[in-house]
C-alpha positions, 0 to 999 in steps of 0.5 A: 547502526550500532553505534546509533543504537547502543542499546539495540532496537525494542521496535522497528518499524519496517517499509524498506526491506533488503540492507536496511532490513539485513542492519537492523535484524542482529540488532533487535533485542529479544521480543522485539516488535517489527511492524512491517507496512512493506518492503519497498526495496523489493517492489521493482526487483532488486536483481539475483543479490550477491549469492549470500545465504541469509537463512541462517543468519535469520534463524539465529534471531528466532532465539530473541521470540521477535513479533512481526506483523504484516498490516494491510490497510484493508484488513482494517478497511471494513471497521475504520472506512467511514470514520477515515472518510470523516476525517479525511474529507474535512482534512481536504476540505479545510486544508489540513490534508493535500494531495497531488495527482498525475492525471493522464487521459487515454488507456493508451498511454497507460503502459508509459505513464507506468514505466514512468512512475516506476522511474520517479517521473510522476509526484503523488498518486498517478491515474490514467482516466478511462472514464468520464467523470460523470461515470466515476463521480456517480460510483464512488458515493456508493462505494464510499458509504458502503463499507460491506460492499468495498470489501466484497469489491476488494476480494474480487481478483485483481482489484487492485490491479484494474484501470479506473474505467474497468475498476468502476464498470465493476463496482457497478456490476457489484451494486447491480447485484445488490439491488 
C-alpha cells in the first residue's frame, strides 16, 4: 500500500474495515478525511482476531487531527427523499437504472433464504414476500410521497429488521394514526 501511495492518502473513503482498514490508517496524512458508509468485513463476525492490541497503534494517528464521518443514508432521508424517487424512477423507467431481486414466497422459508444470503447464494437485494401484492402495492405510494411519515416509521425500533408483511402492517398503523 506504500509503495501505491508514496505520497500517503489525503481521503479514503472507508466500506470494508478490518486489514484494508489496519493498511491505509499509518498511511493517512495529517487532516486526513475518512468518509466511512460501512464496515463490511465485520457484518458476519470475523472471528476473536489474532490477539494483537490495535489501541495504540490507532492513538498514535490522533496526532495527524484526522476527520471521520459515519453516514447513514437516512439521515439524509428526509431532505433528498422525494428528489431520489425522482431520479431514481425515471432512471427505471428508461433504462438507466437496473436492478435485480431474489423473491422467495412464504415466511417459512425466510431463515434459509437468510443464511443463504449471508453465503452469497442470492444476486441483488433478497425479499421474502409475506404479503399480497395488492397489500404492498397500496402502502407504498403513501410512504414514498411522505418524506415525514418515512422518518417517523424509520425511528420505530427494529424497522429495519421487519418481514415485508409486518413492515407494511406498520406503515399502516402509522398512516392509521395520521388520519
Amino acid at each position: 500500500m506504500a509503495v501505491a501511495c508514496p505520497d500517503g492518502i489525503d481521503v479514503y473513503f472507508e466500506n470494508v474495515g478490518s486489514a484494508i482498514w489496519q493498511a491505509v490508517l499509518p498511511l493517512l496524512n495529517k487532516f486526513a478525511r475518512v468518509p466511512i458508509s460501512g464496515l463490511i468485513a465485520h457484518y458476519n463476525g470475523i472471528g476473536p482476531g489474532d490477539g494483537t492490541d490495535r489501541l495504540p497503534a490507532t492513538m498514535r494517528e490522533l496526532s495527524k487531527s484526522l476527520t471521520l464521518r459515519g453516514f447513514i443514508n437516512y439521515d439524509f432521508a428526509e431532505q433528498h427523499y422525494a428528489a431520489f424517487l425522482r431520479e431514481v424512477v425515471a432512471g427505471i423507467a428508461d433504462g438507466r437504472v437496473r436492478y435485480r431481486e431474489d423473491i422467495v414466497d412464504r415466511l417459512e422459508k425466510a431463515p434459509e433464504t437468510f443464511i443463504g444470503m449471508l453465503h452469497g447464494l442470492n444476486f441483488g437485494k433478497v425479499i421474502v414476500r409475506v404479503a399480497a401484492e395488492g397489500v404492498v402495492a397500496s402502502a407504498l405510494p403513501q410512504l414514498k410521497n411522505n418524506p415525514r411519515l418515512f422518518k417517523k416509521w424509520r425511528k420505530r425500533p427494529g424497522y429495519a429488521f421487519k418481514a415485508n408483511g409486518e413492515m407494511f402492517r406498520d406503515i399502516y398503523q402509522l398512516i392509521r394514526d395520521e388520519t
